[in-house]
N, C-alpha and C positions, 0 to 999 in steps of 0.2 A: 189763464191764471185762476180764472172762479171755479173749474175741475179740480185745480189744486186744492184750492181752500177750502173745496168741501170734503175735504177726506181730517181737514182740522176739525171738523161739527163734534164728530163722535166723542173729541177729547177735550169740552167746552168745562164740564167738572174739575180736569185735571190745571186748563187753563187760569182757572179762578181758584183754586188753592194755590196756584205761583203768585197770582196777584197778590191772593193776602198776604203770606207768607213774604213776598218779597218788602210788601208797604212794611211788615214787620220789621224786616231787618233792616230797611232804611232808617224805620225809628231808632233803632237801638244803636247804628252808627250814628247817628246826628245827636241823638243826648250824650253820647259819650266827651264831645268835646267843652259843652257845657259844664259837663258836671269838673273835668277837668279845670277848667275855671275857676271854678268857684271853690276846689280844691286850691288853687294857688292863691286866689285874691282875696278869699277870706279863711280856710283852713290856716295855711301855713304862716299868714301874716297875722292872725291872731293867735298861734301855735298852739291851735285847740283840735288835741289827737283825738276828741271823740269826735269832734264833726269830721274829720279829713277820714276815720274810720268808715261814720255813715254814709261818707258819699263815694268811699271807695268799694264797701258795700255794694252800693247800685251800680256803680260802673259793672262789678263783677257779676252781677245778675243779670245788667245790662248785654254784658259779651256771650253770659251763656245761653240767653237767649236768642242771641243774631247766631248764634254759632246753631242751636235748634232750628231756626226760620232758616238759616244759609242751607242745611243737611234736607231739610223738606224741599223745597225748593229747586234740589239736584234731582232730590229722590223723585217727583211728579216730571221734571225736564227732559231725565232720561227717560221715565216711562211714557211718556207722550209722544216724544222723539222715535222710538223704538216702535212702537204702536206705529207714527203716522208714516214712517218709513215701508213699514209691511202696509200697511191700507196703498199706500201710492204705489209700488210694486205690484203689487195683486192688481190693483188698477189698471195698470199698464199691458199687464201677461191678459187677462180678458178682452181690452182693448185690439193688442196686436193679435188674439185669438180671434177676432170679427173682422178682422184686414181679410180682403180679397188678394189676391196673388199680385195686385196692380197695384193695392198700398202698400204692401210690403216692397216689392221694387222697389217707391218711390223713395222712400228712407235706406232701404236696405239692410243686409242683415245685422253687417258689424255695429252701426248706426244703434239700431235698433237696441241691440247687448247693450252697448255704450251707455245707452237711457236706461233700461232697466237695474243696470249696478251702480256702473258711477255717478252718474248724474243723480239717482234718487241719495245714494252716500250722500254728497257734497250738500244735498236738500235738507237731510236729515240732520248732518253736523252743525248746518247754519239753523235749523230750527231750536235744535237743543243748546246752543252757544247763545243764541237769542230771549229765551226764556231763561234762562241759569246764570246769563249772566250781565247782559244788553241792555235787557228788558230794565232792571233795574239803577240801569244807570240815569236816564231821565229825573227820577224821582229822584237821585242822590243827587245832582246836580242843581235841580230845583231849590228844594230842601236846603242844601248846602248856601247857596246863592242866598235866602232868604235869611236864614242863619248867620252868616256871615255880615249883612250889610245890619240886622240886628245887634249885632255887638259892636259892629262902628263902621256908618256909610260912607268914612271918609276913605277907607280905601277900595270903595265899588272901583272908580275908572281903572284903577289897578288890574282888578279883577275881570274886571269884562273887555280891558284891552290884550289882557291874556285870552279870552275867553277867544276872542273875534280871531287871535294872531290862529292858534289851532283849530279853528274851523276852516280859516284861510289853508293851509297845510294839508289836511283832510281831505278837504273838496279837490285841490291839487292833484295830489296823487289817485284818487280815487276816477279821477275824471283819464288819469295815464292808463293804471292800470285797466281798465274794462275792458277795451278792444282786445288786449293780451289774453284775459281769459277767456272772450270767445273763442278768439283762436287755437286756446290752448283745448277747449271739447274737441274742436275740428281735425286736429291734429291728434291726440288720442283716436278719435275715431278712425283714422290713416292707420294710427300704430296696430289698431285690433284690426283690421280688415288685412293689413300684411301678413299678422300672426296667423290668423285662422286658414287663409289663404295657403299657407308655411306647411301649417301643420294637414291640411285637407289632404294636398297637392303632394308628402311627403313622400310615395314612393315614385311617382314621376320625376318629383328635382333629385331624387339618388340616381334615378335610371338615366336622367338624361347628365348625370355631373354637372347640375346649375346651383349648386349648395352656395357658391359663390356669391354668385350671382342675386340669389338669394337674400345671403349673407348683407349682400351691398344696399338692398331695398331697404331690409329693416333697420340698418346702422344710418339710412336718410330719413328714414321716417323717424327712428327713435332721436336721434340729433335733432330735428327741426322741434320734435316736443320738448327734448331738454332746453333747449335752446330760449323756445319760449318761455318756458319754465324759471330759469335761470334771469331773462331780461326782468321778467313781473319778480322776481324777489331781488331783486336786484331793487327793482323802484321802492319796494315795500320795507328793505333795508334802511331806507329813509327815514321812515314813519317815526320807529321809536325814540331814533337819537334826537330829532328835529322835538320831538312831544317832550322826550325828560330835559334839552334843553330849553323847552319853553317853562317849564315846571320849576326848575330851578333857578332862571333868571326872575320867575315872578316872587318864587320864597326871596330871593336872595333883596329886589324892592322894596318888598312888605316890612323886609326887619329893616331894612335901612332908614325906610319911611318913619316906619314904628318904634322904632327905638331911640328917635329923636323924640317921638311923642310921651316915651316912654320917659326918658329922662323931665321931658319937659312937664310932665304930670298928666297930657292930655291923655293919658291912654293907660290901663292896666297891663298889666305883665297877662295875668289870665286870658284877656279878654284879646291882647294879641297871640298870644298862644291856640285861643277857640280861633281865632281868624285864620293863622297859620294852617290849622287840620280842617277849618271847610277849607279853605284852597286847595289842600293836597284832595281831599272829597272831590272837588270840582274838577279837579285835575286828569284825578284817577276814575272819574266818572267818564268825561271827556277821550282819556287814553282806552274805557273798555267800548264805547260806542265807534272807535276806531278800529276796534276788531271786526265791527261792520264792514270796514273795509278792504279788510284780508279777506274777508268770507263772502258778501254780498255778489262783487262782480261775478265768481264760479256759482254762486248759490243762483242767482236771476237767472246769467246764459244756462243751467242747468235746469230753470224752472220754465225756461222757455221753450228750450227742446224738447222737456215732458210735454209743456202743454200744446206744442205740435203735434203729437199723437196722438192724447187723450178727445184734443179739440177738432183732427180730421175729420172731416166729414168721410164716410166708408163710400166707396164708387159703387160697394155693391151692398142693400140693404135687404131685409124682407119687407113685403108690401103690409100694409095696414090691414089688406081685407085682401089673407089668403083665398085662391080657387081651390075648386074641389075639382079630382080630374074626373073626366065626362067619359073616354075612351078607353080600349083596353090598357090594361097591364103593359110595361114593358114595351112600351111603343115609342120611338125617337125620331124625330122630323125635324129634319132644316128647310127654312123657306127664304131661300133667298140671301144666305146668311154671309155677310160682309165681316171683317175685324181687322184693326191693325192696334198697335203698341200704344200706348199714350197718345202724345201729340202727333205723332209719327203721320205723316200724307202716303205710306207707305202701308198698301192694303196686306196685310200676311193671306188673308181667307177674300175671295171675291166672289159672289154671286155662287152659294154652295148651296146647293138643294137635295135631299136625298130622303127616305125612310128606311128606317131600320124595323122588322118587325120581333116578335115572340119566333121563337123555333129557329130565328132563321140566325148566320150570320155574317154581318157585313164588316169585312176586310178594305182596310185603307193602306195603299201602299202609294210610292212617288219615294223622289231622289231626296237628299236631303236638304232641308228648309225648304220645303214642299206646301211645309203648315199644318202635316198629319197629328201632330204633336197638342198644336193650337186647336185645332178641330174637335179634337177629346177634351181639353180643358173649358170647352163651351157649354160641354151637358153640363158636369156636376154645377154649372155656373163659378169655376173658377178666375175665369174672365166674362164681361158682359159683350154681347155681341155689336158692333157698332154698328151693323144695321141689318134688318131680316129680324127674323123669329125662329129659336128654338123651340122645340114643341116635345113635352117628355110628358105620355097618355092624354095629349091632345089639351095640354095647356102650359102655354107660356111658362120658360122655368123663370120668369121675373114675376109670377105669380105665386110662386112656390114659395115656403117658409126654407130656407136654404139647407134648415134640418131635414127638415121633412122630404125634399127633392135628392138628399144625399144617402137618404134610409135608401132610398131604390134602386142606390147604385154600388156595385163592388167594383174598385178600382184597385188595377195595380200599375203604379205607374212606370217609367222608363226606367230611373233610376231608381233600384230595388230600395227600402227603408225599412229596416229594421231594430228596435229599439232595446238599452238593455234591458237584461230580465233571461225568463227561460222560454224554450221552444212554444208551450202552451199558453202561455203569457203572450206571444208576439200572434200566435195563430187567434185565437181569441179576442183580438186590437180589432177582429170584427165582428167580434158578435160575441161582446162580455159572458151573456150566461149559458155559452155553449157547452154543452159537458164533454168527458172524455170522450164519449160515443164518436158525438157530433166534429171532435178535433181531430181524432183518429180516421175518420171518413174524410174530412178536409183535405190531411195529409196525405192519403193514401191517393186520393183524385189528383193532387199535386206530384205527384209521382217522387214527395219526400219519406214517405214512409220508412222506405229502405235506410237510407243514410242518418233518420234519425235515431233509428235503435241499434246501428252502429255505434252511439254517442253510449257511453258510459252510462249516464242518467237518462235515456231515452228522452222522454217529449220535458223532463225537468233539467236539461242540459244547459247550459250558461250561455247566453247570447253578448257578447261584449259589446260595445258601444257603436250604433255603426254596422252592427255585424260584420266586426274585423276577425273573428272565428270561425267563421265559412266562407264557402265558395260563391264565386256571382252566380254559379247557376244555385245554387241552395240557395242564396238570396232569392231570385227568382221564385223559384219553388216555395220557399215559405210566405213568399208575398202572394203568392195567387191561392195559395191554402187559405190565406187570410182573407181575403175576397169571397172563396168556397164556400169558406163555412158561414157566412153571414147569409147565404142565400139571396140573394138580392134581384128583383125584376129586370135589370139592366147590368151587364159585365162588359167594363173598358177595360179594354187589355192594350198596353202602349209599349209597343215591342216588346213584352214579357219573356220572348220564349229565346232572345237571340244568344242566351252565353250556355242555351242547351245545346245537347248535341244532338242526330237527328233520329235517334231511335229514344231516346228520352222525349222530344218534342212531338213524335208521334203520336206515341205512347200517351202521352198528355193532354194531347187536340183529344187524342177518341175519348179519354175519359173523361175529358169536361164534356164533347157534346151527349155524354149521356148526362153526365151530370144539370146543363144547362138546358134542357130539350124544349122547357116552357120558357126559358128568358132569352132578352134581346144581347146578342153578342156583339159587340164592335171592336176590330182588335187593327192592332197599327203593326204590321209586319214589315221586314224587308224581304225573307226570305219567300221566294215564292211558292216553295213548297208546302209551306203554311198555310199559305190563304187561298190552293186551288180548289179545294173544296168547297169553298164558302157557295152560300146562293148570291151575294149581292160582291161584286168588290166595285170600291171605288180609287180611280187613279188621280194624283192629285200632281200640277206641275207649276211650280211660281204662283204657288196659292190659288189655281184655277184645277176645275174640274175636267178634266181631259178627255176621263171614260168612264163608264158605268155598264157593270155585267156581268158575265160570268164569267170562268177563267176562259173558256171555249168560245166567247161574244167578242170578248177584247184580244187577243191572237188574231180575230178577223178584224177587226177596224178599230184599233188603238194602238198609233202605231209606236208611242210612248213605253204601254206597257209588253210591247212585242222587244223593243229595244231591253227595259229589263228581262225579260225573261230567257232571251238569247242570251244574256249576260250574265246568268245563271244555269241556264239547263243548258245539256247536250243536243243537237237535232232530234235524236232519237227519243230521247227523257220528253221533247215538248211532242212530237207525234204520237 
């Protein structure tokens, strides 16, 4: 929660102009009914229209000034609001920006949306309802209270036995509704993770006719959030009729009280009249600090799920006192290197040891959930290793500024990602100030050259979201362009080449290894075609290392990768 409140600092000016302004307009309510008063009890009973003029004079000066403090008031509430809204967003997108791959999991994606729109919403509207309108009701209450028992303390118990019945009421329902609204984040959170899911998965559930199916998921999810939805206003339905009949049983005491006193002489007409408008003050002061109650339970469970983010500790941080690397360029080393999931007793990686060098490189291939996948997300330090040492030019990548470890590496990962924007826009996602030269070389290494000046607009051709405008192998292609061109000492390639076909993947190997000649290659293939060339492969089975060598090493004694390779080549293709 103190993450939160520091992003209120910035707008400490804007806070303190609500204050005044607000202490303003409480004054100018609370004289209103005084001067009322004293219109009735001696204006009109003396029927002296110049005094009843001067004091209706000040009333009207009175109003146009709370109606100036009321306008100021909104005017800094929304601006503050709006402001503290964008600071706590931005807060958030930086924060989930420094999440390793392992805090993101732990929240997850739709979670994650959920916090950065609605949850900061619901923070912002409680902020701005708060100050514009909340804020001020303490002071009227007070105020009122004091005012009131000043003009005749004989009906305080009146007062404050109304007071205590609608706090009674308050706390009630406020104490129902809260559980409702956590549950109501949690369940939105269900509803966006079905959606996203819906819409990811959409040519899948056409292809498989699960639209249904589908269909069924979201009408459970989106019911269980109405539903909640529906029980909390249902309780909160309560609120107002329970407040305006406590409201008007108390006006309805007061005059019955007071108009005995009236007749009896102990009491002015005025003076029960100012009594009657603080009550409704104390009333409608009371009825807007109840709007706390609408908004507080979503506004807390929302300020809690932010400050789960904001306040995680990252699994993966940069160290205090970066190393300098000692060793060549382009050099990668496992010693020993263990990993599993979270909490999981289930090792994905076990005792992996290997070197990758410059010039050379080294292919990872195994069955699937092998851990080839996990074994690449080790360098850039996407995940930390749970036991052993990474070594990227002979030092620790837990030593590395994560930026700085990341500059050395061009990655392209499994699942191609391309963003919108135009072709030279996404090829440049590695290396901002690369020129045309240097993107056109990219491309042409990628073996996208071709197909992009097919495009209408050549390298300025329109990438839609997702890159739902091209092909997975032109995904591919422009992901490893994007790698290409950044030039990097280290290139992970994670099954890049597999939606090629194989005079395109040829084609492509030869022209990165001219392209790559001085950097370390590591690429995750299935196909073995791929990776016979390599100087180093490594075969990987149930997270263990099986074999290590060349394609001609392991044909002779691995007999894992002898099984893929028969499972792919002809007798003749492997002799």
């Amino acid at each position: 929660m103190k993450r939160i409140l520091k992003e209120l600092k910035p707008f400490g000016g804007s806070i303190a102009m609500i204050l005044i302004f607000t202490v303003c307009n409480v004054a100018a309510e609370l004289g209103m009914p005084s001067l009322m008063s004293r219109i009735i009890d001696v204006g009109i009973v003396n029927r002296d229209s110049g005094y009843i003029l001067a004091q209706g004079g000040m009333m009207l000066l009175l109003a146009v000034f709370g109606f100036a403090a009321t306008a100021a008031t909104g005017y800094f509430s929304a601006r503050m609001s709006s402001g503290f809204g964008r600071n706590l967003r931005s807060a958030l997108f930086h924060k989930v920006e420094s999440f390793s791959l392992a805090d993101v999991d732990r929240f997850g994606n739709s979670s994650l949306i959920t916090r950065a729109t609605n949850d900061v919403t619901q923070l912002q509207n409680f902020v701005m309802m708060f100050f514009r309108v909340v804020l001020m009701s303490p002071f009227m209450m007070i105020g009122s209270v004091f005012m009131a028992l000043s003009s005749n303390g004989r009906l305080s118990g009146i007062i404050l036995a109304a007071m205590l019945l609608l706090i009674l009421l308050v706390t009630a329902i406020a104490k129902t509704v809260m559980p409702l609204t956590q549950a109501m984040q949690t369940r939105l959170d269900s509803l966006n993770r079905v959606l996203r899911e819906k819409l990811n998965g959409l040519r899948v559930i056409r292809a498989f006719n699960t639209d249904e199916h589908e269909r069924r998921r979201f009408d459970k999810a989106n019911r269980s959030l109405s539903e909640t939805s529906l029980k909390m206003q249902r309780i909160m339905t309560l609120l107002m009729p329970g407040m305006m009949l406590l409201l008007n049983a108390t006006t309805i005491v007061i005059l019955w009280v007071g108009s005995g006193w009236v007749a009896a002489q102990e009491l002015q007409v005025g003076d029960l009249v100012a009594v009657l408008q603080y009550v409704m003050h104390i009333m409608m002061s009371l009825m807007m600090m109840s709007m706390v109650v609408v908004m507080l339970p979503r506004a807390s469970t929302s300020a809690q799920r932010i400050s789960e983010v904001l306040e995680h500790e990252n699994s993966i941080c940069d160290p205090h006192k970066p190393a300098e690397p000692t060793g060549r360029k382009g050099v990668v080393e496992f010693q020993d290197v263990s990993f599993s999931y979270g909490d999981s007793d289930d090792a994905v990686l076990e005792k992996i040891s290997f070197t990758a060098r410059p010039g050379q490189t080294t292919a990872i291939i195994g069955s699937t959930g092998s851990g080839k996948t996990t074994l690449l997300n080790l360098i850039p330090r996407f995940y930390e290793a749970s036991s052993g040492r990474v070594l990227v030019d002979g030092v620790d990548v837990r030593q590395y500024r994560q930026e700085e470890l990341r500059e050395k590496i061009g990655y392209v990962p499994q699942k191609a990602v391309l963003f919108s924007g135009t072709i030279a826009e996404n090829i440049r996602f590695g290396c901002e100030g690369a020129d045309d030269a240097e993107v056109e070389k990219a491309a042409e290494v990628a073996q996208a050259l071709e197909f992009i000046r097919e495009k209408g607009e050549g390298f300025q051709s329109h990438i839609a979201q997702g890159g739902a405008n091209v092909s997975g192998g032109q995904k591919q292609r422009l992901s490893i362009a994007r790698a290409v061109v950044k030039r990097p000492e280290i290139y992970l390639f994670d099954d890049s080449f597999s939606a090629l076909d194989f005079k395109t993947d040829a084609e492509l190997r030869s022209a990165l290894a001219r392209e790559t000649g001085d950097a370390a290659v590591i690429l995750v293939a299935q196909r073995v075609s791929t990776i016979m060339n390599a100087e180093q492969i490594l075969v990987l089975e149930a997270g263990r290392m099986v074999g290590r060598g060349t394609h001609k090493e392991l044909l002779e004694n691995c007999d894992v990768y002898r099984e893929i390779v028969r499972s792919q080549l002809s007798e003749n293709e492997i002799a």
